[in-house]
C-alpha positions as CSV (number, residue, x, y, z in Angstrom):
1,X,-7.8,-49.9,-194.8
2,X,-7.6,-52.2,-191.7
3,X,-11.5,-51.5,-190.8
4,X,-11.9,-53.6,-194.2
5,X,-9.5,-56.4,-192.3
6,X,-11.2,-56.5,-189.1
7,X,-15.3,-56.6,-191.0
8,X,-13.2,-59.7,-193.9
9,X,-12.5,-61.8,-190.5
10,X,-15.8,-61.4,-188.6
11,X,-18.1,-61.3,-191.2
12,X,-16.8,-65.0,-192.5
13,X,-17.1,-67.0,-189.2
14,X,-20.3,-68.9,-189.8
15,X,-20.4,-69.1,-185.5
16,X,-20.2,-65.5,-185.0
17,X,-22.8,-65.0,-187.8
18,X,-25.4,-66.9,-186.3
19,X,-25.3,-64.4,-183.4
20,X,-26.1,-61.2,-185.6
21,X,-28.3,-59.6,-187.8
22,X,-28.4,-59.5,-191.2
23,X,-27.9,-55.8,-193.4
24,X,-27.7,-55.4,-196.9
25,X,-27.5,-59.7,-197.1
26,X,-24.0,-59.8,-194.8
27,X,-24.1,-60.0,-191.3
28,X,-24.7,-56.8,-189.2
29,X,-21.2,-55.6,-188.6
30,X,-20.5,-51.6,-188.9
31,X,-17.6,-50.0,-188.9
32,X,-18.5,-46.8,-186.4
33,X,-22.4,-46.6,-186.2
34,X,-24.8,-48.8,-186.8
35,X,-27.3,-47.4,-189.5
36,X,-30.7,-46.2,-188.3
37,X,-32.2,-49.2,-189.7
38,X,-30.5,-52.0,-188.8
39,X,-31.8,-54.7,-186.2
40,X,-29.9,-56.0,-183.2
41,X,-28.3,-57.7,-182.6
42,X,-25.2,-56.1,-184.7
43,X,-22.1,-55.1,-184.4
44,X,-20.2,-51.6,-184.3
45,X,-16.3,-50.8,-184.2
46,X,-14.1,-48.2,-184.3
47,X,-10.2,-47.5,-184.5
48,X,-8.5,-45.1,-182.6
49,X,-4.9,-44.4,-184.0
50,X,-2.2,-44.1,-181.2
51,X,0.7,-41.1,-182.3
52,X,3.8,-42.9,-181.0
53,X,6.6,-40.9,-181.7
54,X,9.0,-43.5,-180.9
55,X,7.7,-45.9,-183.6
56,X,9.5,-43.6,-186.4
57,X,6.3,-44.7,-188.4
58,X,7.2,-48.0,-189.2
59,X,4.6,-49.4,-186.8
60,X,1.3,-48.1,-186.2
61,X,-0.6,-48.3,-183.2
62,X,-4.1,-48.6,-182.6
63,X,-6.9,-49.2,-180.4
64,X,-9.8,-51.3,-181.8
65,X,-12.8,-50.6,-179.5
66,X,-15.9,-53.5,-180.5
67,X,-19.4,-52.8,-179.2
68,X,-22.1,-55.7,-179.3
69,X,-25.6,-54.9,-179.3
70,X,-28.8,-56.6,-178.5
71,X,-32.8,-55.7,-177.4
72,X,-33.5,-59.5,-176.6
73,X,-34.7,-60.6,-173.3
74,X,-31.6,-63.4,-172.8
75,X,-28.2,-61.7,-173.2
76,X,-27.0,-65.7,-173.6
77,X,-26.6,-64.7,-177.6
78,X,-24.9,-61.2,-176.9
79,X,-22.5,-63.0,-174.4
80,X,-21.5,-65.4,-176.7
81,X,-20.8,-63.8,-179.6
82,X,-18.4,-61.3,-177.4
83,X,-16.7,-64.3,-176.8
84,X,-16.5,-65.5,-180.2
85,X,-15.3,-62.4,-181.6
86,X,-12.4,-62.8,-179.1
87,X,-11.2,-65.9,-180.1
88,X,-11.4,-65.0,-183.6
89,X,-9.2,-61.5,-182.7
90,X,-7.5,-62.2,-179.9
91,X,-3.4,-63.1,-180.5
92,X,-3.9,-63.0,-184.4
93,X,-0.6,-62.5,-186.3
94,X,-0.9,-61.1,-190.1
95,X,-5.1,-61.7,-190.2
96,X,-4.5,-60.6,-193.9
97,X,-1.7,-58.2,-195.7
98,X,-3.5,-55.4,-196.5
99,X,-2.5,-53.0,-199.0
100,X,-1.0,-50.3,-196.4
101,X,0.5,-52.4,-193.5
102,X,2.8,-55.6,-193.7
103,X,1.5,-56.8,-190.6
104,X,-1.1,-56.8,-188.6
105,X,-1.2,-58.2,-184.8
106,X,-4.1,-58.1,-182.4
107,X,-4.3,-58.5,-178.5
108,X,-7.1,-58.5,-176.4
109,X,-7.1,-56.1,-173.4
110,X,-10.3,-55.9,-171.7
111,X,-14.3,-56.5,-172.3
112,X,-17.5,-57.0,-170.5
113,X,-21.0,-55.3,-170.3
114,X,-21.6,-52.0,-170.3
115,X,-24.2,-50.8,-168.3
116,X,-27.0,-49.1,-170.1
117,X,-29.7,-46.0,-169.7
118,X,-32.2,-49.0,-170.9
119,X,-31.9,-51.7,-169.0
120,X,-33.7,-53.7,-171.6
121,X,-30.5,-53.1,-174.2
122,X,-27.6,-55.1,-173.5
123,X,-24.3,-53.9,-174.7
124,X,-20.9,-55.8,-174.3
125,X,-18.0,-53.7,-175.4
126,X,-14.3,-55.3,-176.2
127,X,-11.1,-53.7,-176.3
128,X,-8.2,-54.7,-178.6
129,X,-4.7,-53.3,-179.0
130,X,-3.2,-53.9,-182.6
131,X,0.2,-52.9,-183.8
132,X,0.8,-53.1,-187.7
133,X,3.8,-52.5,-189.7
134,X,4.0,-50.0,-192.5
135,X,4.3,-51.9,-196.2
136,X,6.0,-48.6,-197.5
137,X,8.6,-48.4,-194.6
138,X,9.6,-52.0,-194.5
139,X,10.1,-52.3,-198.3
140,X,12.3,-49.3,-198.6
141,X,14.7,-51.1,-195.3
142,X,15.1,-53.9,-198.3
């Protein structure tokens, strides 16, 4: 599962770690919703899967959509962790071989904050594009 990829590199990076939470004795990083009682700052994510008929399914598309979230009165902690989880993201080649794709690359397309209803939550939302290779497909072109 590359949700499983993308938590194994965040959650290791001692920087990004002092930025978050901590849930369940790991840092606050969810993959699609944050549950109800965790405490910001954390981290949500979510995939979307691009159908690209003219991949043949030997790569997959996606769109890897990262939401920061904070309460505090400085958004100095916030900002820096968005940026920290771009460098670790950003340009990566084969972050690990996971058990369905060969591959895995990761490019950073856009970010910032988002504006919210309460002005006292802060929100900076990232936007990756990742493109992974099929395990299955590439061993049976061996």
């Amino acid at each position: 599962m590359i949700e499983k990829t993308i938590i194994d590199v965040l959650k290791v990076d001692t920087a990004l770690k002092s930025y978050l939470s901590v849930y369940n004795k790991a840092p606050a990083i969810f993959n699609e919703e944050a549950p109800e009682k965790a405490i910001e700052p954390y981290i949500t994510f979510y995939i979307e899967r691009n159908d690209n008929p003219a991949s043949h399914a030997i790569l997959q598309e996606m769109d890897l959509f990262i939401d920061i979230w904070d309460s505090s009165p400085s958004r100095k902690a916030v900002r820096e962790a968005s940026e920290r989880v771009e460098f670790l993201l950003d340009w990566k080649n084969k972050i690990d071989t996971d058990t369905r794709y060969d591959s895995i690359r990761i490019w950073f397309v856009s970010g910032g904050m988002i504006k919210e209803d309460d002005p006292r939550r802060i929100r900076y939302n990232q936007i990756f594009y990742i493109k992974a290779s099929r395990k299955k497909f590439i061993q049976q072109l061996s």
